[in-house]
C-alpha positions in Angstrom: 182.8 51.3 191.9 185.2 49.3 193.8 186.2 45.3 193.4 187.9 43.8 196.6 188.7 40.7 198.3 188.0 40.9 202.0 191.8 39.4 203.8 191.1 37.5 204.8 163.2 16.4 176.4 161.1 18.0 174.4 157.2 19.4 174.8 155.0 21.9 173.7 154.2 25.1 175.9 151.2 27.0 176.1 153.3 30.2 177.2 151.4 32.8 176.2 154.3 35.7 177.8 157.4 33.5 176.2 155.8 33.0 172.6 153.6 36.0 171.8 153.0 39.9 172.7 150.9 39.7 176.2 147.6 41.1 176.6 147.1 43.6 177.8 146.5 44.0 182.0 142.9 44.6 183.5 144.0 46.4 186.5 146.8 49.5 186.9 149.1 50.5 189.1 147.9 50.9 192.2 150.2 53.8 193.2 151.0 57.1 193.0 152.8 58.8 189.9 155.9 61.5 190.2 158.7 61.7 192.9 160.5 58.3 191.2 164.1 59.6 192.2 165.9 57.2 194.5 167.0 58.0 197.3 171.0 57.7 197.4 172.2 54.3 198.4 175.6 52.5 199.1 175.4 49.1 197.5 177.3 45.9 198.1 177.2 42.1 197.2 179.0 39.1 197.0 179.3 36.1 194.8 176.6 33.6 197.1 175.1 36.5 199.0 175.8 37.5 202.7 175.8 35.3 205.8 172.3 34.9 207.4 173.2 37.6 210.4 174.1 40.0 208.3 171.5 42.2 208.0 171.5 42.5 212.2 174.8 43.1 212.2 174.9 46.1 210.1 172.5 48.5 210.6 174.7 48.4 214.0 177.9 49.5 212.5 179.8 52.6 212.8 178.3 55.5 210.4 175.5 53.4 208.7 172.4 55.0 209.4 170.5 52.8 207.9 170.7 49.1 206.3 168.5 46.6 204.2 169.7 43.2 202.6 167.8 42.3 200.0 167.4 38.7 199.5 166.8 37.3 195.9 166.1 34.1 194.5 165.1 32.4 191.0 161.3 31.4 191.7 159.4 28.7 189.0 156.0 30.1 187.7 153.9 27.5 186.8 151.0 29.7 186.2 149.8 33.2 186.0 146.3 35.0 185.9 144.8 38.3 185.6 142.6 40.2 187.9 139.6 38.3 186.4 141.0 35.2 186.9 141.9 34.2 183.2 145.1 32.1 182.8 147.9 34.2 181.2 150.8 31.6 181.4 150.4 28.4 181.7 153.3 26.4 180.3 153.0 22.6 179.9 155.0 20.7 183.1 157.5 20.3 183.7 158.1 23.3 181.9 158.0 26.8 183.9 158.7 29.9 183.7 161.9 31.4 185.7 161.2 34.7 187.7 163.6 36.9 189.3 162.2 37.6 192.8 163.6 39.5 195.2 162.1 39.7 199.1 162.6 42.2 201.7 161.6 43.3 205.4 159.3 46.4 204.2 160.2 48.7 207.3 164.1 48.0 206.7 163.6 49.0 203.3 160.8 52.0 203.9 163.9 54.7 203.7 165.5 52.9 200.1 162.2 54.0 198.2 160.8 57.7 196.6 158.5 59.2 199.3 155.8 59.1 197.3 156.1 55.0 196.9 157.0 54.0 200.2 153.6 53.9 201.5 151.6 51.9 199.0 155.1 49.3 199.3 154.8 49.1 202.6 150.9 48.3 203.0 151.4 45.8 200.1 154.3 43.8 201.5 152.8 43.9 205.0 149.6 42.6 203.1 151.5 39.4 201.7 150.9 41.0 198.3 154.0 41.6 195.5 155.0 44.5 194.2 155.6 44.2 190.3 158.1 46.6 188.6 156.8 48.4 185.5 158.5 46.0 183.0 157.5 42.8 184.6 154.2 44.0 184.7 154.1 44.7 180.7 155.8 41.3 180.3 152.9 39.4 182.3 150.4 40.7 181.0 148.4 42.2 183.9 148.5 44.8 186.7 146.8 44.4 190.3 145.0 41.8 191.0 147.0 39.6 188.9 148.0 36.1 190.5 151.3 34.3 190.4 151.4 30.6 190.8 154.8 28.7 192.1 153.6 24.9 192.0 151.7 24.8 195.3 152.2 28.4 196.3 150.6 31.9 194.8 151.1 35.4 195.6 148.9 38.0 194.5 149.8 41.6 192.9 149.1 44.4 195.2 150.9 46.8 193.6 153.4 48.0 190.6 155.8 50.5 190.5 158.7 51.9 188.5 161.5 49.0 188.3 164.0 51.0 190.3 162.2 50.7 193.1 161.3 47.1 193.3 165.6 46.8 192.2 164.7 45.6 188.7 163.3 42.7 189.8 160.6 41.1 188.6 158.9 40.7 191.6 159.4 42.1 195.2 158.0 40.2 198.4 158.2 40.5 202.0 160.6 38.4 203.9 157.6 36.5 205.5 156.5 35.9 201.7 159.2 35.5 200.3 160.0 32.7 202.5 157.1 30.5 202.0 157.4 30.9 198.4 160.9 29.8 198.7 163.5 32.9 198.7 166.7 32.2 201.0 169.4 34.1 200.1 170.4 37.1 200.8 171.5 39.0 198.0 172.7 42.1 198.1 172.9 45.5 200.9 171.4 49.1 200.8 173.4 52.0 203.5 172.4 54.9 203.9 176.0 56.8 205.6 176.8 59.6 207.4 179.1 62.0 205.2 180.3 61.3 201.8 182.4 57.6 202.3 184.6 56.9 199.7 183.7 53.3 198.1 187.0 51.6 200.3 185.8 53.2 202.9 182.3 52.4 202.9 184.1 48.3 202.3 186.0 49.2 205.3 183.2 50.0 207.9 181.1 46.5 206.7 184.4 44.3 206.2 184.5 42.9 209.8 180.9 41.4 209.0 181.6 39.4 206.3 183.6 36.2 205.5 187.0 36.3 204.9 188.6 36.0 201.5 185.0 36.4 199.6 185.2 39.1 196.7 183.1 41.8 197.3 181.5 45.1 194.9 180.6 48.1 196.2 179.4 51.2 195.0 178.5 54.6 196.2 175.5 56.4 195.3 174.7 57.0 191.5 178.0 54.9 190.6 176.1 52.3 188.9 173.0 51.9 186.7 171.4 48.6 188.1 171.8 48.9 191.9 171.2 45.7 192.8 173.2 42.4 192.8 175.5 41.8 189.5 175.2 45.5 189.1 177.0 45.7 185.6 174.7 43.4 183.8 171.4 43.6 182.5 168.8 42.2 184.9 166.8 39.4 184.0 163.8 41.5 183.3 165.8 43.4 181.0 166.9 40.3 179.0 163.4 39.3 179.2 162.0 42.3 177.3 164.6 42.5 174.3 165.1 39.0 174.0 162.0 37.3 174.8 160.7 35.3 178.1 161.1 31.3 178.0 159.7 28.1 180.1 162.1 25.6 180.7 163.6 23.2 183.7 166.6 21.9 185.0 167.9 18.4 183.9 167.7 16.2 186.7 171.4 14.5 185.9 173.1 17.8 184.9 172.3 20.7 187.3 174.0 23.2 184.7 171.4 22.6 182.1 167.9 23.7 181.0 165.4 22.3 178.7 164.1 25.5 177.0 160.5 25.5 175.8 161.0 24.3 171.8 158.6 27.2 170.9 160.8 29.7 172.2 163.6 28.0 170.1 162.3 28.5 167.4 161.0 31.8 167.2 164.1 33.7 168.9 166.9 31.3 167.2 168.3 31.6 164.4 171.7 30.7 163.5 173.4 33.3 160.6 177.3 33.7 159.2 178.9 36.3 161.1 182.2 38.1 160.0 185.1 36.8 161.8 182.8 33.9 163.8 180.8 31.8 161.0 178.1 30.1 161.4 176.4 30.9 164.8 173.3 30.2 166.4 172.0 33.3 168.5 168.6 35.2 169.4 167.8 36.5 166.6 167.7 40.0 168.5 171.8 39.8 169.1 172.8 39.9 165.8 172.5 43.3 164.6 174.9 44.2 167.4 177.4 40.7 166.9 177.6 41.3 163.2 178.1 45.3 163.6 180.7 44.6 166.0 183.1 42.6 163.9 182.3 44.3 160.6 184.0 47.2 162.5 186.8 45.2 163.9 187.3 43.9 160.1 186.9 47.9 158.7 189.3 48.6 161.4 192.0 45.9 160.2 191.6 44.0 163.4 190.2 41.1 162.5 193.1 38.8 163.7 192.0 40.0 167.5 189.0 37.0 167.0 191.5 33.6 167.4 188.6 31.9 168.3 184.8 31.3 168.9 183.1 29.2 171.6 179.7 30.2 171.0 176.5 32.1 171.7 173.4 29.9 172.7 173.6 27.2 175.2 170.9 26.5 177.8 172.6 26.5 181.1 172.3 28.1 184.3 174.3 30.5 185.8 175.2 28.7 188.6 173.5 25.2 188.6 171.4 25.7 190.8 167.4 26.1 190.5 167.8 29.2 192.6 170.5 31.1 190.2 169.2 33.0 187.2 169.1 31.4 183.8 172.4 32.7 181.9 172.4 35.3 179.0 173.7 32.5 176.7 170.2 30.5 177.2 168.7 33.6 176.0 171.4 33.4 172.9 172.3 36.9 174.2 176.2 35.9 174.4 179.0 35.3 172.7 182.7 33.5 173.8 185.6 34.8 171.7 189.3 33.7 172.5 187.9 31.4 175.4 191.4 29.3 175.5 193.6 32.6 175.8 190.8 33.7 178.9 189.3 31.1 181.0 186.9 31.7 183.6 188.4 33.0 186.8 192.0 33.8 185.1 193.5 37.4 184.6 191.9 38.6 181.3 194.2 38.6 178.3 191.3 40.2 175.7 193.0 43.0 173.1 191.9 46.3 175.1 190.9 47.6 171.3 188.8 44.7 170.8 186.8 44.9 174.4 186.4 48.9 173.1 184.4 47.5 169.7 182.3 45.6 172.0 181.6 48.1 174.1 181.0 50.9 171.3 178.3 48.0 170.1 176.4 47.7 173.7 178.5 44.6 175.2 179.3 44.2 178.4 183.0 42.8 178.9 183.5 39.7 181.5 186.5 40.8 181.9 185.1 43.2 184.7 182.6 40.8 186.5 183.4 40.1 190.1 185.3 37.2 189.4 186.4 37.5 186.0 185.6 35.9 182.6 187.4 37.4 179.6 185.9 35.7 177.3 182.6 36.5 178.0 180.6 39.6 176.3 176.8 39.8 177.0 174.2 42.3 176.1 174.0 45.5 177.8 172.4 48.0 176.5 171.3 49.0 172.6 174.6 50.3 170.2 174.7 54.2 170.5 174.4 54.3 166.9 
């Protein structure tokens, strides 16, 4: 993997995915089983996805033999039914329900998907249908024929597949759909390159594309788990699963805040005395991990490495904006430790032997992210033990 810079108010929700185990779908995947392996991808993205002509431009460029840009957007649900036409989700306004959608030009992205897929993809997304990824589809509650409602918009499910393939997302859409429902930016790249480049090299062949002094990722193939944009971290649909699915909205005066369904609250919050922290309020599905993590940092006589603690829940967004993805601490699914001695943005000053217990525990370290935050570690996988 390689990091450069180019020179350059309250109310009660009827939620039934965000408050209880969803029932289960009356239609299946409509698609084929076996042959799941991915084909082998370079990846790249950027911190407010790529200029508009991107995706022209590259496919055009030396060695790439072929290119998709995969735009991606936070979508609002406001409504969800089966194949039957039974409501599923339906949380009280202005709550709604955040989606992470990604939308794509189906013969771009034909030669990015198993053999055995790209077919029923294709006909779906030419249809104006979604494609669901396995997980989303166990989180909603329903299969094909399933209906997603975005305030005065809907898109049906035509298909769902193994997450890799729809870039575990929650929801893939053509470019023509996505549009309408309201997806603009583009997110991330797929190359497929002649020979074997070298990650620099692969930055070096699309760096006369892109806009000077932005920080760029990319990754050759098999380098990285989620290949998709923020590669390192968990995707949303990810969080969704371990931590639970909430409703919410932004507050109109504050842009960096969401009002979180109060039922959600309570049944994923809790707040318990952690070694090292104290009192802390989290989803009650971090802890084990949180309170593992500095009971070994205590057991290890490390202890002092924790100066300081600036929290684990708060309700924002990532980037306050509608459009960005709610952040892992409005799921409670991070924690701020020594925030003074690492601010956002700043060279990371963390103890290398304290980012190793976090990591051992399943964290993933800020101090890595594109632009770095060293205070920052969020939930990435389960502890191996």
């Amino acid at each position: 993997m390689f990091v450069a810079v180019i020179a350059l108010s309250r109310g009660v929700s009827r939620t039934t995915a965000a408050t209880q185990p969803p029932p289960t779908g009356s239609a299946g995947p409509q698609a084929p089983s076996g042959g799941t392996s991915m084909p082998p991808a370079y990846l790249a993205w950027m911190p407010g996805g790529f200029p508009s002509t991107f995706e022209r431009e590259v496919g055009s460029l030396p060695g790439v033999q072929a290119a998709v840009v995969v735009a991606g957007d936070t979508l609002w649900m406001s409504e969800s039914l089966d194949s039957s036409t039974n409501v599923v989700t339906h949380p009280v306004p202005p709550y709604r329900v955040p989606i992470d959608a990604f939308a794509v030009d189906q013969d771009l992205y034909g030669p990015f998907v198993p053999s055995a897929y790209r077919s029923v993809l294709e006909s779906t997304l030419a249809k104006g249908q979604a494609v669901l990824g396995a997980t989303s589809a166990q989180i909603r509650g329903f299969g094909v024929g399933g209906r997603l409602v975005f305030g005065s918009e809907s898109v049906t499910v035509g298909a769902v597949v193994p997450d890799p393939i729809v870039g575990w997302s929650e929801m893939l859409v053509s470019r023509a759909t996505g549009s309408r429902l309201g997806i603009v930016d583009d997110r991330y790249v797929l190359a497929k390159m002649s020979g074997h480049p070298t990650d620099s090299a692969f930055l070096h062949t699309i760096q006369p594309s892109l806009t000077p002094g932005v920080p760029i990722r990319v990754a050759k193939p098999g380098e990285v788990r989620y290949v998709r944009v923020a590669s390192g971290s968990a995707p949303p649909v990810v969080l969704k699963k371990v931590f639970g699915e909430f409703a919410a909205y932004p507050d109109a005066s504050n842009p960096e805040l969401l009002h979180i369904d109060p039922a959600w609250v309570s049944l994923h919050l809790v707040t318990r005395s952690v070694p090292l922290l104290g009192n802390e309020t989290c989803n009650a599905a971090f802890f084990p991990a949180l309170i593992g993590a500095m009971e070994q940092l205590q057991q290890q006589g490390l202890g002092n490495l924790v100066k300081s603690n600036a929290g684990c829940y708060n309700p924002e967004l990532l980037a306050a904006k509608p459009t960005a993805p709610p952040a892992f601490h409005a799921y409670g699914a991070a924690i701020d430790i020594n925030a003074p001695e690492n601010p956002f943005g700043a060279t990371p000053t963390q103890d290398p032997r304290l980012v190793a217990v976090m990591e051992h525990w399943g964290f993933n370290w800020g101090g890595n992210f594109l632009v770095p935050d060293g205070m920052h570690f969020e939930y990435l996988e389960p502890p191996a033990s």
